[in-house]
N, C-alpha and C positions, 0 to 999 in steps of 0.2 A: 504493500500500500504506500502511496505517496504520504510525506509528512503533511501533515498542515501549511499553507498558503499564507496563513495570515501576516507572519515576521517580514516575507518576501513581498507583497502585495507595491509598498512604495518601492523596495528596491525594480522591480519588473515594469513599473510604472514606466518610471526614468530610464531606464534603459528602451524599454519601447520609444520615448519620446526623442531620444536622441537619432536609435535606428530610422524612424518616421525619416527624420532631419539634416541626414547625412547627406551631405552637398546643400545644405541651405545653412552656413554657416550661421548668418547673422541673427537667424530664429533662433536657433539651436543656442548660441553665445545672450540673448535677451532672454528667454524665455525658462530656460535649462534651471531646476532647483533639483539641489542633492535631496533623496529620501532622508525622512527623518526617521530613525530607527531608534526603538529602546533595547529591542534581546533581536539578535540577526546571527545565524551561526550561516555563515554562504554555502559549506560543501553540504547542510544537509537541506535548508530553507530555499537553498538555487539549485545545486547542482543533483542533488536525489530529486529534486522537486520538476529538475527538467529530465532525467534519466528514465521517470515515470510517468511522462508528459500522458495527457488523454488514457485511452482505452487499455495503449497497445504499447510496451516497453519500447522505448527509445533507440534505434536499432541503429542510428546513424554512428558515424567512425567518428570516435570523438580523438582517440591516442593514432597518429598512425607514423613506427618510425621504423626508418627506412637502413638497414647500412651499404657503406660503400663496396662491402663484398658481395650484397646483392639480399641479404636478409632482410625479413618483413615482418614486424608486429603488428599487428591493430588490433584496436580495443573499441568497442561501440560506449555511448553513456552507459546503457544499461550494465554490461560486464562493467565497468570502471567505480560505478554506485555498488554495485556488489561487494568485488573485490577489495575496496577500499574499506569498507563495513565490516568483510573479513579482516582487517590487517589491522582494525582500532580495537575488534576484540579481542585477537593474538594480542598488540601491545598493552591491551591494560588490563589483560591478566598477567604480562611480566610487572605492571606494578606502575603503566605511564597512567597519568592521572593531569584533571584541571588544572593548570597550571603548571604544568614540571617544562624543564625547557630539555627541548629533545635538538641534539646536533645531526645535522642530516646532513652525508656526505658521499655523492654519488653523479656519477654521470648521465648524460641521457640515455636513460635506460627505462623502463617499466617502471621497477619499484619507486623509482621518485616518484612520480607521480602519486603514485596508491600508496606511498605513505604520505605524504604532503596531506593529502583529502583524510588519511585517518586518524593524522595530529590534527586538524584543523572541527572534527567531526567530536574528536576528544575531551577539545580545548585544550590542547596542550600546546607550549608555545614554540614554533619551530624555529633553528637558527639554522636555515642552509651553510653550508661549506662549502667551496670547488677544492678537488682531488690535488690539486695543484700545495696544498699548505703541507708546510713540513711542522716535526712533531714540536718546532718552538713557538710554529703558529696557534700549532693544535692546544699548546699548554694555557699560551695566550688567552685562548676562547672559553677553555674547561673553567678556568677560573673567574673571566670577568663576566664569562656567560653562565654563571653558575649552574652547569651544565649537570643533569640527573642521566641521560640517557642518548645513546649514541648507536647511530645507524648507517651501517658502513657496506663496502663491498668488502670481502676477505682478502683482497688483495692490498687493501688499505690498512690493516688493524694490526702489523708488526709499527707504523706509524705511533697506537697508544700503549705499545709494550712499554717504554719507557714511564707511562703516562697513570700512576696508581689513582685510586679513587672508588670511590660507593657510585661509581653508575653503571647503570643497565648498559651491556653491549652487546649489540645484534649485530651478524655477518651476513650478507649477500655472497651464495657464492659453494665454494669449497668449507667442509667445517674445518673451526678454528679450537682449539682448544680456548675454554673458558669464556666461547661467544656461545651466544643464542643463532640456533638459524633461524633465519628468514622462512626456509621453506615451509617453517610450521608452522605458517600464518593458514596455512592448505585445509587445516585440520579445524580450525575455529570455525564458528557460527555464521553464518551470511547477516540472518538479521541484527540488525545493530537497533539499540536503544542507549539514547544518550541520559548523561547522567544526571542530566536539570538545564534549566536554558544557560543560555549563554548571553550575555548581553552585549550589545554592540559593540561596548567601548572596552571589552574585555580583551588581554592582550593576546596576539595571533603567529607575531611573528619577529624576531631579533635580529638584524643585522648588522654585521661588523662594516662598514663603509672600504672601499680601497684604500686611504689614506696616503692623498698625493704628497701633502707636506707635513702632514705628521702621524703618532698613533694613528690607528683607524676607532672611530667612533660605533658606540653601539647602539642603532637606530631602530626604534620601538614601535612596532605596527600595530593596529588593533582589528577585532575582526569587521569595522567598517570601513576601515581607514585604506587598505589595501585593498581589498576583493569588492568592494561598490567605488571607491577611489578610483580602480582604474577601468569607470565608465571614461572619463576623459580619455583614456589610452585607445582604449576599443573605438572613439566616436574618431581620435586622431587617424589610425590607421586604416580606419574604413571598414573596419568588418560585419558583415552581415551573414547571417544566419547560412548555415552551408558549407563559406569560405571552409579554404585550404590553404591554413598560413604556416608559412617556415619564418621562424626567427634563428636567426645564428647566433648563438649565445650560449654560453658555459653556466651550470647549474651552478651555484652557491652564490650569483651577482642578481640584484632587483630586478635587472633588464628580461631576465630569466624568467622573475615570476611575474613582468610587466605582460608580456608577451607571449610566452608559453605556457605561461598557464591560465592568469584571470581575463587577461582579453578578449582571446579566443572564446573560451569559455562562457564568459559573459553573451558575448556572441550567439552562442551555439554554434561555433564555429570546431573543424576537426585543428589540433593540434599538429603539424606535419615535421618531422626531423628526422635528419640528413647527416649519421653520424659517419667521420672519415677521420685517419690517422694520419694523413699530409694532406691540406686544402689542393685539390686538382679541379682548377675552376671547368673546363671540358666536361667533368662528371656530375658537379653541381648543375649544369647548364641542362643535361643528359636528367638528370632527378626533378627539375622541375618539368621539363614538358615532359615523362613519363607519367607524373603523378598529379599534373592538373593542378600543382600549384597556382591558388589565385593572386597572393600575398606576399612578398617577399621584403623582410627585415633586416639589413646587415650595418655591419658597422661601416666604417667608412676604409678599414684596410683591406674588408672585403669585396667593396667598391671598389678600390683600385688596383687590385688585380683581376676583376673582373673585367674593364673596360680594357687590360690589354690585351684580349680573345675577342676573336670576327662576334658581337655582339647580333649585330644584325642579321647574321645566317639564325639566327631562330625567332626574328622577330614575329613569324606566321604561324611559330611552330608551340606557344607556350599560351599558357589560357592566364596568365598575371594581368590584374586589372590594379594593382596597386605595387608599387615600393616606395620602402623608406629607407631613411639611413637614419641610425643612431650608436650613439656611445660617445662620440663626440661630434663636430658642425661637419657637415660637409662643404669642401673646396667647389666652389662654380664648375670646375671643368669637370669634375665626374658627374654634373648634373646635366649639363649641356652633352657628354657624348652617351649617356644613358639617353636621352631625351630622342638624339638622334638615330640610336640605332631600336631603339622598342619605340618609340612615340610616346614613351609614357614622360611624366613629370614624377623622378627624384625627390620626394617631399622630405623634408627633416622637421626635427621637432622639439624639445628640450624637457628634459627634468631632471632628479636628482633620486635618489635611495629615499633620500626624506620623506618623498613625494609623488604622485602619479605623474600622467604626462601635463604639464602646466602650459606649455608654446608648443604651438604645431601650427606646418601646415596641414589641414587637413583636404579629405576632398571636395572640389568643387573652387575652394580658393584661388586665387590669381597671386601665384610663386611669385615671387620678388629676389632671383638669384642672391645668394649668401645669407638673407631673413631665413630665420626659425619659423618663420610666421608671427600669428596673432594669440593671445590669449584663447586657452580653450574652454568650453563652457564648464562653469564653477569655480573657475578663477580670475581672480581681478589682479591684475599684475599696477606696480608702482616701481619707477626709476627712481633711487635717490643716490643725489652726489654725495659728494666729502660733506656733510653740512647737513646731510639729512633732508635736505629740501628735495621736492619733486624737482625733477629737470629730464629731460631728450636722452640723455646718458645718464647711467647711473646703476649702482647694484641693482640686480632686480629682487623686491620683495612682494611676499603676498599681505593683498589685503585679509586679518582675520576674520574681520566683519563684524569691530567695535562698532563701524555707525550705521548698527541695524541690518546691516547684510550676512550671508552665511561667512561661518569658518569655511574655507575650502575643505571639504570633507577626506580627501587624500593626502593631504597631510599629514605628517606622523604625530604621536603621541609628545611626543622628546624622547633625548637622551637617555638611554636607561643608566640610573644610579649617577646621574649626572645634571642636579637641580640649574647649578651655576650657569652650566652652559648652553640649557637648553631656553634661560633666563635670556642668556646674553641674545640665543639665535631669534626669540621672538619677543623683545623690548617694544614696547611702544606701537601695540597694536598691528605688529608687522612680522613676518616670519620672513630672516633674511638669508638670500642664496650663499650670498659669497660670492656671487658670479656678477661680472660688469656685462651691461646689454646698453644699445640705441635703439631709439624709438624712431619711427618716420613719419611726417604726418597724415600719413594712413592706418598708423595704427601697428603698422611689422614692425618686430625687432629682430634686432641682427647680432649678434654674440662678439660680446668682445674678447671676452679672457676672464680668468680668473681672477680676482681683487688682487691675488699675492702678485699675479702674474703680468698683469698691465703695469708698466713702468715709463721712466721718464728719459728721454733722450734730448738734451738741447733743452729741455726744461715743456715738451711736445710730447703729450702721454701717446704711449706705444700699444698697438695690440698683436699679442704675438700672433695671434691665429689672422688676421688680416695678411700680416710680414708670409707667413705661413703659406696662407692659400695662393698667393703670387708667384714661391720657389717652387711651387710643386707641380706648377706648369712646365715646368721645366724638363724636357726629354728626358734629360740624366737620372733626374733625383724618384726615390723611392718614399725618403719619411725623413722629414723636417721638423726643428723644435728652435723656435728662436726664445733666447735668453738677453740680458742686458750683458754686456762689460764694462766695468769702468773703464773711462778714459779720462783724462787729467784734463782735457780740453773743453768736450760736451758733456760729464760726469760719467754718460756711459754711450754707448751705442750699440745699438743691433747687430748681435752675432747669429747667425744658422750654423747648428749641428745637422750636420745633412748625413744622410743614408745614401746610397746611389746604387741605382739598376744593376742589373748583372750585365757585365762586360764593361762597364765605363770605368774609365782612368782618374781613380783621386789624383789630380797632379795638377800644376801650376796653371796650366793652359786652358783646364774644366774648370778650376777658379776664377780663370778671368773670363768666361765665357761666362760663368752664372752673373757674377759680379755685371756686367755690362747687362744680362738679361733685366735684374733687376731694379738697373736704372731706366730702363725703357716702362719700366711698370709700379714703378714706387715713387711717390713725390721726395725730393731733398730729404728730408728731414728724417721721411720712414728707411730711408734706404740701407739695408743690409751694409754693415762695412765690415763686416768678419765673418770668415766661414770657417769650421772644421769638418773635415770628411769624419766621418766615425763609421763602424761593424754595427753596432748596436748602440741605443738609445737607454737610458736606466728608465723602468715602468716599473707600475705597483704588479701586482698577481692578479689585478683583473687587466692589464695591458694600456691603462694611461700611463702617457710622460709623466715624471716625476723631474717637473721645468726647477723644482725646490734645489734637488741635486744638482742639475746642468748649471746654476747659477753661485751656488757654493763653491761648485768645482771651479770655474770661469775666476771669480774674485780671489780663490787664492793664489791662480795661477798669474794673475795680474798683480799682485800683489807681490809674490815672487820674483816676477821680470822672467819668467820661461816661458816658454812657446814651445809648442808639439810642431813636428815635421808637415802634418797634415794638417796644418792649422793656416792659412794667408789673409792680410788682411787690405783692405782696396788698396791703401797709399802703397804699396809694393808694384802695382802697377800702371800708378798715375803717372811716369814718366812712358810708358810705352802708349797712353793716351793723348798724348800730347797737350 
């Protein structure tokens, strides 16, 4: 039997209302109010409640993941409502309960999923991992995530040998000594009954942030916060009912449960993933028009190796009525040769861990190359400069909705065990990004950088990611990260750490060719006057630049008076310019 209606009744409202309004932006942004919820538990008040839709169980492919050696799962709602009801009973007969925080650490594979929906069915509160953390990470988490219970693959759990403690550890897999297996979730009950309601505002989900410039923060979701939060997500990316979305993304990061799991979902959309051991874009290209992908999410380094394979030989051949790019902006040119070779319009979008998706372009919008777009419905964005005043430029914050208007309801909770800081991020009736954005008087914003990461050159504030998206036009270059240097003349000036294609010559000659490129395309001021070739870029474990490092490094090697081999900087060949 279906559960009860009534908790989900506003959440289905609004999401009806947005689907209605998908390409009518400006209705959708006026008219759009978050459901007001007291007790919403999602995986049983939405997700059992759509799995058992009408007469007839739910039969459509909700899971379907694909791998690169040719392997196939699929899963309908109905198995997936089942299955996951199995795997809350197996867990809390070993002992997971309301409130315990369970660390969940696995790839795209099945059981994430179906344990996801049987924490979330439990109340218990999950803190994803990606497979990528080593065991000082992992100590990291046990402790600040004051962790009861851990759900691994068996090929991960010589990782908590070192790692003593009173928590539950289940293995996926081969058994492990002194783990629980997984497989004897097989043996438990189908029907699940929960153990009391669940209230909205109860907490769902623990995130550690990637932590570009410092620790990573642990960001506190609740069960309304996230899973009706990311209606804004679902309205950004366009999904409708049916859709077949691939998001490329690694389990344990938000982007993860932005897109692969609540949006879709919300949707009634099939979940579709593409898993491979070296990215071979040829195969990617091969998996979507086999599987009727409508959807297509990637970040923007998947972007760019995507665009340098014959795009256009499958423009006829693929059923995508939608992509995005996220993780960070995308550069104009991968928008303009996607655009060319599918017809489609590249849309980007912005948000944060904190937060659902806040900026997008969504569909039906008129792109404004290098804009995130406009505000999405349930969110009132505000620019404020150094001064806290509204202006054109400025951090972008949300409005709470002190004067009379909604909290944005995908917003986090705060900071867990972290009063001070979560004071600091929403002072003054504002919850602040960190992130610098401009406004147009149309209403697009366009991304500046990060507050740490926008700096002063000639006394002319800097954005890296503008310096950024101009070198990257560049034939040569692969992946760029511009930082400040001091200089004794202008305080500092604009260095690139560049990455370069395979075959090209880090050497004098390709410095002065970028160097001359980017005076054809950067005004005085902005212009690049340092470059160093580098192998690799320093990132966090979800794969952002960590510009914090690249600027540490730079000041004390200026401060030193050394210079790298692959390092040149313009006035080295202002005599051969005559």
């Amino acid at each position: 039997m279906p559960p009860t209606a009534q908790p989900a009744v506003e959440f289905t409202a609004a999401r009806d209302f947005l689907l209605a309004h998908r390409g009518d932006y400006d209705t959708a942004y006026r008219d759009f109010r978050w459901p007001v919820l007291d007790r919403f538990n999602w995986a049983v008040d939405h997700f059992d409640a759509m799995a058992c839709s009408g007469d007839e169980d739910n039969e459509a492919t909700a899971l379907h993941i694909v791998g690169q050696d040719g392997s196939e799962t699929k899963r309908s709602f109905r198995q997936m409502s089942e299955r996951s009801s199995q795997v809350a009973n197996f867990l809390r007969g070993l002992g997971v309960k309301r409130g315990d925080h369970l660390l969940l650490m696995l790839g795209n594979e099945l059981p994430l999923w179906e344990v996801m929906l049987a924490c979330f069915k439990l109340g218990a509160v999950l803190i994803p991992a990606t497979a990528l953390l080593t065991t000082d990470d992992l100590r990291d988490r046990l402790k600040r995530g004051a962790v009861r219970h851990v759900v691994t693959a068996s090929t991960q759990a010589a990782k908590f040998a070192p790692l003593p403690g009173h928590y539950t550890r289940v293995a996926i897999g081969e058994p492990v000594d002194g783990w629980q297996r997984y497989e004897d979730a097989a043996e438990a009950p189908i029907a699940f009954v929960p153990d009391g309601e669940t209230l909205a505002t109860d907490p769902l989900l623990l995130y550690f942030t990637s932590g570009t410039t410092s620790l990573p923060k642990l960001v506190l979701h609740t069960h309304q916060s996230y899973p009706v939060g990311h209606l804004s997500t679902m309205y950004w990316i366009g999904l409708r009912p049916g859709d077949v979305h691939l998001n490329i993304s690694s389990p344990g990061w938000a982007k993860h449960a932005w897109s692969c799991f609540f949006a879709p979902w919300n949707a009634g959309a099939c979940i579709f993933v593409y898993n491979y051991a070296r990215f071979d874009a040829p195969k990617l290209l091969a998996a979507l028009e086999a599987h009727r992908v409508t959807s297509l999410c990637a970040p923007p380094t998947v972007w760019r190796m995507l665009i340098q394979h014959d795009l256009a030989a499958y423009r006829d051949r693929l059923a995508l009525r939608e992509v995005i790019g996220a993780g960070e902006p995308l550069n104009p040119e991968i928008i303009e040769q996607v655009k060319a070779a599918w017809g489609l319009t590249l849309r980007d979008g912005y948000g944060q861990t904190e937060t659902t998706a806040q900026i997008g372009n969504s569909p039906g919008q008129v792109l404004k190359p290098g804009s995130m777009g406009r505000p999405l419905p349930g969110y009132r964005i505000v620019l404020l400069d150094a001064d806290d005043k509204p202006a054109d430029e400025g951090e972008v914050c949300l409005d709470l909705g002190g004067g009379g208007g909604q909290r944005p309801l995908g917003l986090m909770a705060g900071y867990q065990d972290d009063a001070g800081k979560t004071e600091q991020a929403m002072r003054s009736g504002l919850y602040r990004t960190g992130d610098v954005a401009a406004r147009d008087a149309d209403g697009h914003i366009t991304f500046v950088g990060r507050a740490d990461d926008v700096f002063k050159a000639s006394d002319y504030r800097i954005s890296p990611f503008e310096l950024e998206s101009a070198l990257i036009e560049h034939a040569a270059v692969a992946e760029v990260a511009i930082v400040p240097s001091p200089d004794a003349l202008r305080m500092a000036v604009p260095k690139a750490f560049l990455i370069l294609v395979a075959g090209a010559q880090p050497d004098a000659a390709l410095a002065q060719a970028i160097f001359a490129f980017a005076r054809e395309r950067l005004a005085p001021y902005k212009r690049v006057r340092r470059i160093e070739f580098v192998a690799e870029l320093p990132k966090t474990i979800s794969g952002k630049i960590r510009r914090v490092q690249l600027r540490t490094q730079e000041a004390e090697r200026r401060a030193a008076g050394t210079r790298s081999a692959a390092e040149f900087f313009e006035e080295d060949f202002s005599a051969l310019r005559g």
